[in-house]
N, C-alpha and C positions, 0 to 999 in steps of 0.2 A: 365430340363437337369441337369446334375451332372460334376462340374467344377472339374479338379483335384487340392489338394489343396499343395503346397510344404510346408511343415512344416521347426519349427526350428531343429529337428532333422535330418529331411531330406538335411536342408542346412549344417548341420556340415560335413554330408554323401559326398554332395557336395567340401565339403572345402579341403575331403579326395581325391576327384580329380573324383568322379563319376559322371558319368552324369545327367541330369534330364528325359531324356527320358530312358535311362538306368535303374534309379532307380525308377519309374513306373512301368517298365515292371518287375521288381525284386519284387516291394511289390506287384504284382498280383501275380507270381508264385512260391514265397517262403514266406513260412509261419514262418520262422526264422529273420526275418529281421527285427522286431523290439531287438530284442536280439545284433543282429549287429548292430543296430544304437547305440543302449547304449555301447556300448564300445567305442564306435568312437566319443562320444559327447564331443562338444566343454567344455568348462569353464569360469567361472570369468566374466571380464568385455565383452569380446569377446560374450559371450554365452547372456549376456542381451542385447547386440546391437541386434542379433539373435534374440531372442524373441520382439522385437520393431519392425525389420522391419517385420516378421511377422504379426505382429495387424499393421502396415499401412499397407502391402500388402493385409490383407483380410478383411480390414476393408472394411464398405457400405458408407463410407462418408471420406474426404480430413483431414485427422489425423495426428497426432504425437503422440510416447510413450516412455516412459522409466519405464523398468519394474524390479525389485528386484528375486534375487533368492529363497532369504528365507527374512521372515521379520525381518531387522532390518540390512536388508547387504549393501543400500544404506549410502554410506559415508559422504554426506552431511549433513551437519549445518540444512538445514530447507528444504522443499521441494522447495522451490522457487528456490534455488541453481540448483537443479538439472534438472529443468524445463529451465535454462535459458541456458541450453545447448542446444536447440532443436531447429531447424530451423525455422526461422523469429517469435524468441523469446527474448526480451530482458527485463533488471531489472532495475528499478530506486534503489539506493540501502539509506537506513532508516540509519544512524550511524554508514557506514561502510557493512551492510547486505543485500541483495536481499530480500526486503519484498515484493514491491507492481511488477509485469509485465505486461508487453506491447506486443502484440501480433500484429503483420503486421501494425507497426505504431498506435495501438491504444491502449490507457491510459487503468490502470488499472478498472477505470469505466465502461468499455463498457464489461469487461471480466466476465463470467457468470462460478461459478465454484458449482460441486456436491461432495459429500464423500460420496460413496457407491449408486449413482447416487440422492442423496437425497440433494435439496436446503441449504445451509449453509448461514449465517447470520456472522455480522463482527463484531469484537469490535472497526472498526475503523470509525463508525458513518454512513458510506458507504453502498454501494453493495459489490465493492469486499473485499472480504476474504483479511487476510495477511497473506500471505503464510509462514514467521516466525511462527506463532502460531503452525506450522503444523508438526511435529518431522519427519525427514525424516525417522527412523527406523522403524516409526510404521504405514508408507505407504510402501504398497505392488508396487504397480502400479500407473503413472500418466498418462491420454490422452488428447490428445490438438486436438478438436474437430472443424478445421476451417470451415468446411462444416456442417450446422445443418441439422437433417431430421428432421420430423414433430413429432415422439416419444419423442425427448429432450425434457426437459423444456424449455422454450424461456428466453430473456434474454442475450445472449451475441452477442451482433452484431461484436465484434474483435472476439470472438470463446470463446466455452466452454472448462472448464478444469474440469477432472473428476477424481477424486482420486477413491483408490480402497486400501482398508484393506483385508486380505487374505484373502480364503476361503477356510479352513481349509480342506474340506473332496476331494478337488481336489488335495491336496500334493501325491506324490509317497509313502513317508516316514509315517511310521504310528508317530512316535514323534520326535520332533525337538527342541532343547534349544539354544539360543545365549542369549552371552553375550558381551557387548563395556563396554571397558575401553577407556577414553582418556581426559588426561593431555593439558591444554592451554595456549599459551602464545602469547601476544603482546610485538612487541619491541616497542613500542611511549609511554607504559603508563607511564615511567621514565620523559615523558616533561610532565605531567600531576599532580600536585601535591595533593594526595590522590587517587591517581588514582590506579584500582587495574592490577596486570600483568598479574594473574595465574587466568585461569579458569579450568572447567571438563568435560567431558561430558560423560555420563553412560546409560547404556541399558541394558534391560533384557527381554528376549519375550519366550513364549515358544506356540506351535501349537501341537496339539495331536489328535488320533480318539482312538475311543470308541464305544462299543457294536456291534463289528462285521463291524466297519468302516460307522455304520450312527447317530454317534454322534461325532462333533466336535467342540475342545473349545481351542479359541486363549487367550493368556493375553499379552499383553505389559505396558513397563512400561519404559520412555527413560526421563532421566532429563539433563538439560543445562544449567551451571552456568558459565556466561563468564564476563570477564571485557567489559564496554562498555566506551572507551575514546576517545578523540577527541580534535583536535587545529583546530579553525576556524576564521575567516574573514566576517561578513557578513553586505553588503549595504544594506540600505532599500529603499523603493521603490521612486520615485520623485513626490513628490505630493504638492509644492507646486511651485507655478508662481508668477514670481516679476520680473518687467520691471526693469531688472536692469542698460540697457544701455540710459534709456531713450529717446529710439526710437520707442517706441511704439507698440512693439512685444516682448512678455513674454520669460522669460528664466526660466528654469525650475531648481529646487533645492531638492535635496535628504532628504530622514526625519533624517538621519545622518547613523551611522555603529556603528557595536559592534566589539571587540576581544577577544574571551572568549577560556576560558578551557571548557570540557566537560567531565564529567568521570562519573564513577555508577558502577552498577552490575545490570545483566538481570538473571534472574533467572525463565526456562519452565519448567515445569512437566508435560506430556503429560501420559495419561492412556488410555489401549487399551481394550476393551473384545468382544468378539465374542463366539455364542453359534448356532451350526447349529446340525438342525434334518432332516436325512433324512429315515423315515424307509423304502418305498420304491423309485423305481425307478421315480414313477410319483408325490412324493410330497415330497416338501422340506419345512420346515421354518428355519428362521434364524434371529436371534436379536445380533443387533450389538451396542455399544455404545464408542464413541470418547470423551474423557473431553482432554481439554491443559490450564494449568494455566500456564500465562507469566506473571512475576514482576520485573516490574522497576524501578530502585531506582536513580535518576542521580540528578546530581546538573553543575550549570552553569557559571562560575565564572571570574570575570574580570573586562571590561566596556563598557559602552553605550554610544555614543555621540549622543547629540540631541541638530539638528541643530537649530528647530524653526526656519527656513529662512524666514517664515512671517516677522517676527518683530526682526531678528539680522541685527548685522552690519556685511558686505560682501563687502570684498574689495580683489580686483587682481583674480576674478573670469577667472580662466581657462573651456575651455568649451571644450565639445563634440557636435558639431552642438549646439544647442538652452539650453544643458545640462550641470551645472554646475559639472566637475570631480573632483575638486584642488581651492583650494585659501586660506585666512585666513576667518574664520566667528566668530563674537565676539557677545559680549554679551551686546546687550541695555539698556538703562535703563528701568527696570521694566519690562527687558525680562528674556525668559525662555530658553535661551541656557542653554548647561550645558552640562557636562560629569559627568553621573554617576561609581560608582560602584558596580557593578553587582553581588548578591549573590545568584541565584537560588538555590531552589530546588524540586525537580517535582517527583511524584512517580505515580507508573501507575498501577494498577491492572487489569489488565484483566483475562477473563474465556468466555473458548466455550467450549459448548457442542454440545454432537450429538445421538439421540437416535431413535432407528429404529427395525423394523420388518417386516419381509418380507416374504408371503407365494405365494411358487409356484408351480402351481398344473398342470399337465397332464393328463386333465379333459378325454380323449380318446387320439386315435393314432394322432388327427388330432387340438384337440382346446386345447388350455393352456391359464390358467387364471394367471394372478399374481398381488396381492394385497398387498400393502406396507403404512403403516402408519409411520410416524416420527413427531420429534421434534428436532428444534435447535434452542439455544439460545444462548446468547451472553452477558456479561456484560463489560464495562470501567467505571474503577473509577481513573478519571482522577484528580491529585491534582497539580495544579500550585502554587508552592511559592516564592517567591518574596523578598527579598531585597535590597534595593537602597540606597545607600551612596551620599553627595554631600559635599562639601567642603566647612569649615566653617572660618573663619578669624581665630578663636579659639574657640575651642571644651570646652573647658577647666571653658568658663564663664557661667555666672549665664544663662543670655540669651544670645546665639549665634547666629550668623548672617551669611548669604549667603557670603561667595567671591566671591566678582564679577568680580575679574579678569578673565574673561572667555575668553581664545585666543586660535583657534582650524585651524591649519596651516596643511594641508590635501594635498596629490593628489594620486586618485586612479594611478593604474598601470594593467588596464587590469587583466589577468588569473596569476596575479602575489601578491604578497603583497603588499598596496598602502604602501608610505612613510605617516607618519602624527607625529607632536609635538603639544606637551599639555602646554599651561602654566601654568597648578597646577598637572604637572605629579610627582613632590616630594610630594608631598601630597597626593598623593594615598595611599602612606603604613604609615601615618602619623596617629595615632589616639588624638593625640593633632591637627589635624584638620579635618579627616573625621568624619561625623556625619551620623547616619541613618536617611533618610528622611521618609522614605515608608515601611512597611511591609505591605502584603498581600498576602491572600487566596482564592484562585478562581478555586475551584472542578469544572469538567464536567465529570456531570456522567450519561453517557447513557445505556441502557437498547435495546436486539432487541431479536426478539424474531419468528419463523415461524413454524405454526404448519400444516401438511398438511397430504392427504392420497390420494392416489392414485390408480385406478383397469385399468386393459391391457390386452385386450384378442389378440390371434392369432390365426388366421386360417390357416391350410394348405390346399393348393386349389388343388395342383398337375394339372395343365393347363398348356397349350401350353408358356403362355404367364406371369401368374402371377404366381412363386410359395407360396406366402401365403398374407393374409389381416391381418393388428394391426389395430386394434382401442384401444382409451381409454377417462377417464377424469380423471381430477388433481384438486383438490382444496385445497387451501392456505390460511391459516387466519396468516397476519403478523402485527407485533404492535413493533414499535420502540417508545420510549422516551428520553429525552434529558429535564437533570434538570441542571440548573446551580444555583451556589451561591456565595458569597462573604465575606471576612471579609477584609477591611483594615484598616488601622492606617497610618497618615500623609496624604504629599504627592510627588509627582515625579520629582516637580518643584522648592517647596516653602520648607522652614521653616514655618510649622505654631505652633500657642499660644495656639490654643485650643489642637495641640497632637504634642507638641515640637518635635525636634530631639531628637535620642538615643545615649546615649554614648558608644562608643568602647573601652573596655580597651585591655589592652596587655592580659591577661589570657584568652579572649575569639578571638582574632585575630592573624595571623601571616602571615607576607610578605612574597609572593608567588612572583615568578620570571618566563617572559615568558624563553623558551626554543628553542634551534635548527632555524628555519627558521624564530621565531618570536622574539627574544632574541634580537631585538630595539626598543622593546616598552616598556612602563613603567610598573613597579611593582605597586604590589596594594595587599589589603589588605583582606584576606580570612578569614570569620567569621565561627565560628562553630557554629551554628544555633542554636544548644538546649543550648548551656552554655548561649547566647544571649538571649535568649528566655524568659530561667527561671532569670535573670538579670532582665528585662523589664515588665516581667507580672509575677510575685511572685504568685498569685493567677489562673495561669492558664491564655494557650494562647487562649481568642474569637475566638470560631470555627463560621466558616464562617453561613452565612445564606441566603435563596431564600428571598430577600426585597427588597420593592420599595426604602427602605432609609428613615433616619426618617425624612430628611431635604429635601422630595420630598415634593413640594408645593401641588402637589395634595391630599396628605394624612392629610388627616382629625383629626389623631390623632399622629400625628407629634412630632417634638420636633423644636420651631422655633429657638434656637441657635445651633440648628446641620447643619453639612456642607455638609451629606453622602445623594446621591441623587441615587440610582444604580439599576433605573429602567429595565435597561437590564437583569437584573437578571432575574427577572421575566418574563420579554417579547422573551427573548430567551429560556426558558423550553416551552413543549409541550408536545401532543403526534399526532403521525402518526397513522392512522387505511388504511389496506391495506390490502384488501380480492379477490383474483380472483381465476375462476373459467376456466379453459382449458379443450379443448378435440380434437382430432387429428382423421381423419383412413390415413392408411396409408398400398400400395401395394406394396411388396415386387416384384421385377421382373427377370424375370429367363429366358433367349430365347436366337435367336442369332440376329446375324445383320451381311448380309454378310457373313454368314457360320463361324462367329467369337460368343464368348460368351459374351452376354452382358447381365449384374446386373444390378441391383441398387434397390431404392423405388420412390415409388411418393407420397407423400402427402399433404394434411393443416393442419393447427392447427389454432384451432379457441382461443383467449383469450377473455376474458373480466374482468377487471381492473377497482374496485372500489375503489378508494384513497381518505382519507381523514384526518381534523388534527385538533386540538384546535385551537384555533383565538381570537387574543384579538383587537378588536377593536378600534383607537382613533377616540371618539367622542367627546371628550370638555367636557364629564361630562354632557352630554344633556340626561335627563333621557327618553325625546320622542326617542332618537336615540337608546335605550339600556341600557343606561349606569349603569353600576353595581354596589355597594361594595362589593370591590373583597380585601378581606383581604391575605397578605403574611405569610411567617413562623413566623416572628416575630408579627405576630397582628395588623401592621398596615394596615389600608384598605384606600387603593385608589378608587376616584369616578370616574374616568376619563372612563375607559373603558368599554365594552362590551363584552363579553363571550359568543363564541357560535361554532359550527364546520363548518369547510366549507370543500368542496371539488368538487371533479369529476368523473365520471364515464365515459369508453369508451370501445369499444369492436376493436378488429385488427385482421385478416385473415393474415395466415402467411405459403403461400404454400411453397414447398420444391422440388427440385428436384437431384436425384442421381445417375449417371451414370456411369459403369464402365464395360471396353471393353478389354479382355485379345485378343491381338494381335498376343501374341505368347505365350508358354509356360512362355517366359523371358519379354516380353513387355506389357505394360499395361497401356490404356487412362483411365481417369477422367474426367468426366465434372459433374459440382453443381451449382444448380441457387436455389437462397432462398430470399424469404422476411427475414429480420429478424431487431429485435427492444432489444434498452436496457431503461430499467427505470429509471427515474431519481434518482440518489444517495438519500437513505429513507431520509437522513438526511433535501435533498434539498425540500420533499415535506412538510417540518415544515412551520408552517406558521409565520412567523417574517417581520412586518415593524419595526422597530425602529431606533433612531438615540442617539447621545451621544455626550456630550458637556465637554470635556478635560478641565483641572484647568487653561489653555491658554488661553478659548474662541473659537478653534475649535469644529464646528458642523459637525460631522461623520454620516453616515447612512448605512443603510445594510436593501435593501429588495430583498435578493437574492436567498430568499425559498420561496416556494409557494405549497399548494397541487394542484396548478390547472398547471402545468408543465408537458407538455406531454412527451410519453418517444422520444427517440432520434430511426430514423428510416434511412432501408436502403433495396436496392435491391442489390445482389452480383455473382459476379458469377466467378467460378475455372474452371479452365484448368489443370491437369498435365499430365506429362509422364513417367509413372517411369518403370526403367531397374531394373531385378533381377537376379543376375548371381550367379557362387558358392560361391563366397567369399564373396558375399556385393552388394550394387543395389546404384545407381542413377536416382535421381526426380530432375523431371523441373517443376514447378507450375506456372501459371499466375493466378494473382486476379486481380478485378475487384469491388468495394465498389460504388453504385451509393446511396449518402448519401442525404435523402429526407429532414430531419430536422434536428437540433440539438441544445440541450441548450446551451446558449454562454454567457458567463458570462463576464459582462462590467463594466468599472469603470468610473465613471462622474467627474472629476475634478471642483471643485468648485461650486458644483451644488446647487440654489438657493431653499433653504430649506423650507423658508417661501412662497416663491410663487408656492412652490408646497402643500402648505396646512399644512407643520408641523408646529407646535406649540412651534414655538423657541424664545425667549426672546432676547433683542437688547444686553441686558447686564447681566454677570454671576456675581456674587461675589466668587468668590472659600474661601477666609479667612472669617467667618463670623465678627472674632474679628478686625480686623483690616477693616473691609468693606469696601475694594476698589474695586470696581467695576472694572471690564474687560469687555472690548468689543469681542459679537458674532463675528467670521467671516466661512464663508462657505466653507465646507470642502469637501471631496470627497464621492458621494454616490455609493455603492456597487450594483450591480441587475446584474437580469439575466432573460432572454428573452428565447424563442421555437424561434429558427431563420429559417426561413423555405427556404433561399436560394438554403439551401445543395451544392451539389458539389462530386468530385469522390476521395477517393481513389485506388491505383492501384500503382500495383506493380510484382515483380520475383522472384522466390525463387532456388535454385537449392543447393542440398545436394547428396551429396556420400561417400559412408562407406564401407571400405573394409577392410579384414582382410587376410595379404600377406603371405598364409597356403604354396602359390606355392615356396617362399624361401628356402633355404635350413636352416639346422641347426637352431640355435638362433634367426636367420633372421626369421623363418617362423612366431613368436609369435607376432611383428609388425604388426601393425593398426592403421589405421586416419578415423577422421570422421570428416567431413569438409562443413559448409552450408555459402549459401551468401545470402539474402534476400534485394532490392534493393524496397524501396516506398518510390513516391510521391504523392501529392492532390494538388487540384485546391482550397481547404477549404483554407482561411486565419483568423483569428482571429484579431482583434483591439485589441492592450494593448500599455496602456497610463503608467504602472508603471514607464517606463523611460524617462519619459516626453513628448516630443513631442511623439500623439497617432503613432504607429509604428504598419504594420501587424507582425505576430506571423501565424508559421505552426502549426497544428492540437496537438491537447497535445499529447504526447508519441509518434510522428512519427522521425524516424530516418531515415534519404534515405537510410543508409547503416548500415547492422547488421550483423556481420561474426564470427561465431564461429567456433573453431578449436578445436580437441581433437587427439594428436599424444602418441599410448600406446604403451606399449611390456609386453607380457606376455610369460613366459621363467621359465620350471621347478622352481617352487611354486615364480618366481620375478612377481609382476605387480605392473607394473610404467605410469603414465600419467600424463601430461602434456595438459592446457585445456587456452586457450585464448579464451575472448569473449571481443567484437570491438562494438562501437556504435559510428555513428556520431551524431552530435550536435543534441539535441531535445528538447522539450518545458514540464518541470512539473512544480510543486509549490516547494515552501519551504517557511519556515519560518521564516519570520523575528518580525518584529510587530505585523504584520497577517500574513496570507496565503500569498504569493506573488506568481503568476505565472509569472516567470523567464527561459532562456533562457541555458539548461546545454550544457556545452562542450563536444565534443571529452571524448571517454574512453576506455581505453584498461585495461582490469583485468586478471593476469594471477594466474591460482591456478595449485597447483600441489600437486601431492600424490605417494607414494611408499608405497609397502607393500611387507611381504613375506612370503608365506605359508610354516611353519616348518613341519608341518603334517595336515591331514583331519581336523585337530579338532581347532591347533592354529594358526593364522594369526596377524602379525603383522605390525601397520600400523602407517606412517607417515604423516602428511601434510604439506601445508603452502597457504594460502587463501589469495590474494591480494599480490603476490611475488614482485612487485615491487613498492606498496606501491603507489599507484592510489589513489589523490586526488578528491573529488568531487571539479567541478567548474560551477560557473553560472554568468548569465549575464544580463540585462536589456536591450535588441534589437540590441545591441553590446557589444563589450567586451572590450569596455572603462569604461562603464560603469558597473562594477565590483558587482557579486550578492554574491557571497556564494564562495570561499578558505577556503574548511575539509579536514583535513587531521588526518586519522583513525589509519595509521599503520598496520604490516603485524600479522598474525596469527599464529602460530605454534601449529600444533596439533602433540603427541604422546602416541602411546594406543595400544590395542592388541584389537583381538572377539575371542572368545571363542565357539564352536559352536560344537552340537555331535547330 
């Protein structure tokens, strides 16, 4: 049977006050009526909400879309911005930006994204993509895919997101040029010192056909040079326990807090090209290719307290239950408190690519083949730099010496600024007494890479029952790597004899002063990095290197008065090998139920998943066991390990089901029941045991990668109801997540290192020259488990978009688009970062996500206004490590005006973050204080240019 289908111009027709049974009957018996619609068609923002409910109304599966007029007419910063507009959508935001989303309460892990339906690779170590890399001009289309069929790729158990670049020979227009101009500014980069205010942002795209209209050729080309600043607060996580009442039940203490500046420049270059051939009707090909180079250049600036509450002095401990918030903690003898200061500086290179071809042939009236080969790859070239200041009685002497006055008088304040007094806070900006203790280099550079090809046939059946059959196969050859390296000089803690402190003069330093909300802390002293630099190594600064250290005991050709032991260098590089092999059929369905029209498909998809990754074994150097010389970059060769691949293979059936029942011309049920599975982040199938012994004597660990981690699985299933009237439509959606497994990543407090078989020594020396021995103690090991309890999430969604054509005058140009998305889960997680183990909801789950967009479009004005609400939810951040932490409440309001002078020019305003929305986090409460950034607001002003 043949549904009728209401289009977006049929609803414009609509918005003009005509019926829909009306105008059915008009386009069967006037052959003028598309001539009519084209005069009457909506515009602007109005006309792309039009075309979105459109592709959900006919879409085969429970979707979301935002679609662009011409490429390059989406106003947003990065496509993620745009995307976080869209019902039971929300963004954890990176520096101020919507990079990573969350989709029906699940983290950006589980989200499964395509560009031009083709797999994409990340530079953030991960599965998902960062959706900053991704230039919002030189995306046509985005769809959020909550219901999978059996055609997709698999892989996103919160939903696929599926970008789409134009397709030039479908335009009205035979050639199209735009051009963005726009000027940036932040008001916070003034509390930031070096901080920059003015950024740009420019675009230029143009689309065309050729030879009779079956040759067509896109170019884009959209660059983004913004300031990136920031004033922050950040705790770190409670990892260490000491009866301090002496009652014989531990209280837990913080590894201390930083208060830093943040500033830089991010700098995207995103390049677009597309080349489509169609000469005729039954065969098409097309090659499309996406590059985005993003460069980051920031630096970190301030200080670090470190508590060492192992072995300081801690008196008048205020507490949060079992957790210390507040008190004095000092410095022991022959401890390692301390308050550093903090001169980062971090640069980031990244590049994604995307290269593709795609032939699609209508092999007869009835089969069509379509055959698609690609390539995406992905580079980060991550550079950490580092330096650390500590205060010295006098800078000034031949050899200088630690002050030990170390008195650190603290109390958090919840989602606020804690109070704290330093007793060596005049010496922060003092270089007659701060001293460099530490510089260091620590690149992470990863590599990802997936090459795949794909064939898909369809039948058309024309039956009672099924109007056509897909089948296909996919296969994927992916290879990620991850190299680390190192150079340091000094250390974090100590002065040492064998690589003194560095001296700071006045020509290469100058006291910087906090600002605004922070402007009761102490001043401290801001290095200029290269002038220090070329100061301290005349010869050139030691680029970092992949080594065991020449002062690792293992290494055979050593150096036995070195101190540098940095075995982790090497045991965290790898590579990942990760090849599967899919294939799907799948029945499209076409009948009725009830004298009503009912769609959809049915199908499986069968995968099979073989993962695998380098491994280095500790065996003691037992050559029965393996054991290798495995030489590093620098030559030296360790005997300790063994070398070899390990992994896993497994195959998953993953049926799909899709229903949809037009009720009435206006009304329209949904139902979707799907297996579906996401893989474990590439990064996390590296294979890493290793541990680390701090210049303190702390024993750390980390075996929280593995190739043999299964992916995370789930059964799901949708409900909606969505209403389609003239002017706009409302959906009610129920989900349903029945979550089979999932990796859960745990942290072990104190965990006995040597009785589990590592090979840790009772006593370190960190000073060779001074040889004072420091005693081991056991510190927190990192892992992660397949937890196969599972458990549900579920939840509501309800959205409605109207645009109020029935007003009279001015009034008519008004429109809201309005969604609430409410989820919960039975899932809890364990995390001990805030001392006593505490549950934790599902990462990225928010019970409530409410986005609002209130416009007016009024002879060439369009104006909106956009709020997006999340409550409290569960990501990482960064403090020491990773820390999965506890975010607050957020309300982000952006707004934009514009006004079209003529056809051709448009002028445009913004302001991103209008009230200047803090990120804030917490450790299982919000006494205990994670992360206060504060970004500042945006200004964008610029013109398009467009003919």
């Amino acid at each position: 049977m043949t549904m009728f289908r209401l289009s977006l111009l049929s609803l414009a027709m609509l918005a003009a006050g005509t019926s829909s049974q009306g105008l059915a009957q008009q386009q069967q018996n006037e052959p003028t009526t598309e001539e009519q619609v084209e005069v009457i068609q909506v515009r602007g923002f109005a006309q792309s909400l039009f075309r979105s409910l459109d592709s959900k109304r006919f879409g085969d599966v429970v979707s979301e879309t935002i679609s662009a007029d011409d490429l390059g007419a989406l106003p947003d910063v990065s496509i993620a911005d745009a995307l976080t507009r869209l019902p039971g959508i929300s963004a954890v935001r990176t520096g101020g930006q919507a990079a990573e989303i969350n989709i029906r309460g699940m983290s950006g892990g589980f989200v499964f994204s395509t560009l031009n339906g083709r797999e994409q690779v990340s530079t953030s170590g991960k599965r998902n993509i960062e959706f900053d890399q991704y230039p919002s001009e030189l995306i046509n289309s985005a769809a959020v895919y909550k219901s999978p069929k059996a055609s997709l790729i698999e892989g996103g158990v919160a939903g696929t997101v599926e970008l789409q670049t134009a397709s030039v020979l479908s335009n009205q227009q035979q050639h199209t040029f735009t051009a963005n101009l726009r000027g940036m500014f932040n008001d916070r980069a003034n509390e930031v010192p070096d901080g920059e205010e003015m950024g740009h942002r420019f675009s230029l795209s143009y689309q065309g056909k050729y030879l009779d209209d079956t040759l067509g050729v896109a170019l884009g080309y959209a660059r983004l040079y913004q300031p990136s600043v920031a004033t922050q607060f950040i705790g770190f996580a409670y990892n260490v326990s000491r009866d301090l009442n002496n009652d014989n039940r531990p209280e837990y203490i913080s590894e201390g807090f930083e208060i830093q500046h943040l500033g830089g420049e991010e700098t995207r270059n995103g390049y677009l090209g597309s080349l489509e051939w169609q000469p005729h009707d039954a065969f098409s090909l097309k090659g499309d290719v996406f590059i985005s180079k993003f460069d980051k250049e920031a630096f970190a600036r301030g200080f670090r307290v470190k508590f060492e509450g192992a072995t300081a002095n801690i008196s008048n401990p205020i507490y949060n239950g079992s957790s210390v918030i507040g008190g004095n903690i000092g410095k022991a003898r022959n401890g390692f408190t301390r308050v550093e200061v903090v001169n980062d500086d971090n640069r980031d290179y990244d590049e994604v690519h995307s290269y593709g071809v795609k032939a699609d042939w209508d092999i007869n009236d009835r089969v069509n083949l379509v055959f698609d080969v690609s390539h995406s790859r992905a580079s980060s070239d991550f550079r950490n730099g580092l330096l650390w200041a500590l205060v010295a009685e006098d800078a000034t002497v031949a050899n200088p010496v630690l002050d030990p006055n170390v008195s650190i008088n603290y109390l958090l304040n919840g989602m606020n600024l804690p109070a704290v007094g330093l007793s060596q806070a005049a010496a922060f900006s003092d270089v007659n007494r701060l001293m460099v203790s530490k510089y260091g280099i620590y690149p992470f550079v990863n590599s990802d890479e997936v090459n795949a090809a794909r064939l898909d046939l369809s039948f058309d059946l024309e039956l009672p029952l099924l109007r056509s059959l897909e089948m296909g196969v996919r296969y994927s050859a992916r290879r990620y790597s991850n190299d680390r390296s190192v150079f340091e000089y000094g250390s974090d803690g100590a002065f040492l004899s064998s690589q003194p402190p560095l001296r700071l003069t006045n020509d290469m330093t100058k006291v910087v002063n906090f600002k605004g909300d922070f402007a009761a802390y102490p001043s401290y002293l801001a290095v200029d990095l290269d002038k220090a630099l070329a100061a301290w190594f005349p010869q050139g600064v030691p680029q970092p290197v992949q080594s065991w250290g020449a002062g690792n005991p293992d290494v055979i050709n050593g150096d036995p008065n070195s101190n540098v032991n940095t075995p982790w260098s090497v045991l965290e590089s790898g590579r990942v090998y990760e090849d599967v092999l899919a294939s799907y059929v799948m029945v499209n369905l076409d009948t009725e139920l009830f004298g009503l029209p009912l769609t959809g498909n049915l199908g499986v998809r069968r995968v099979t998943t073989d993962q695998s990754a380098t491994n280095l074994s500790d065996v003691g150097g037992d050559p029965l066991r393996g054991a290798q010389n495995i030489a590093d970059q620098a030559g030296l060769i360790n005997t300790r390990y063994a070398f070899d691949i390990v992994g896993d293979k497994y195959t998953k059936h993953l049926p799909s089901l899709n229903l949809n029942l037009a009720l009435t011309e206006e009304w329209q049920l949904r139902f979707a029941s799907a297996k579906v599975m996401s893989r474990a982040p590439i990064n996390r199938l590296a294979s890493v045991t290793s541990f680390n012994i701090s210049d303190t004597g702390e024993i750390t660990g980390n075996s929280s990668n593995s190739p043999f981690l299964r992916p995370f699985e789930a059964n799901q299933y949708d409900v909606s109801l969505e209403y389609y009237f003239g002017t706009g439509a409302v959906a009610l959606a129920l989900f349903y997540k029945d979550i089979q497994s999932f990796i859960q990543d745990d942290v072990l407090p104190e965990f006995d290192f040597k009785g589990a078989g590592f090979p840790v020594p009772d006593f370190i020396i960190p000073d060779i020259e001074s040889g004072v021995p420091v005693a081991t103690r056991n510190g927190s090991l990192f892992t992660a488990v397949n937890n196969s309890n599972g458990g549900y999430i579920r939840g509501a969604e309800i959205a409605w978009t109207q645009v109020f054509k029935e007003l009279p005058g001015a009034l008519s140009g008004l429109g809201a688009q309005l969604s609430y998305s409410y989820t919960e889960s039975e899932v809890s997680l364990i995390n001990s970062l805030g001392g006593e183990p505490f549950e934790t909801s599902f990462e990225g789950l928010s019970k409530n996500v409410i986005n609002a967009t209130v416009f007016w479009e009024y002879e060439g004005i369009d104006t909106r206004i956009n709020a997006r609400y999340r409550s409290p939810f569960v990501s990482s951040q960064v403090g020491i490590n990773e820390q999965i932490t506890n975010f607050d409440s957020e309300l982000v309001l952006d707004f934009q005006f514009g006004y079209q002078f003529n056809d051709n020019l448009k002028m445009l305003f913004q302001v991103n973050n209008l009230t200047d929305e803090p990120t804030k986090s917490y450790f299982g409460q919000q006494a205990m204080t994670g992360t206060l950034q504060y970004f500042g607001r945006q200004y964008f002003l610029g013109a398009v240019y467009s003919f």
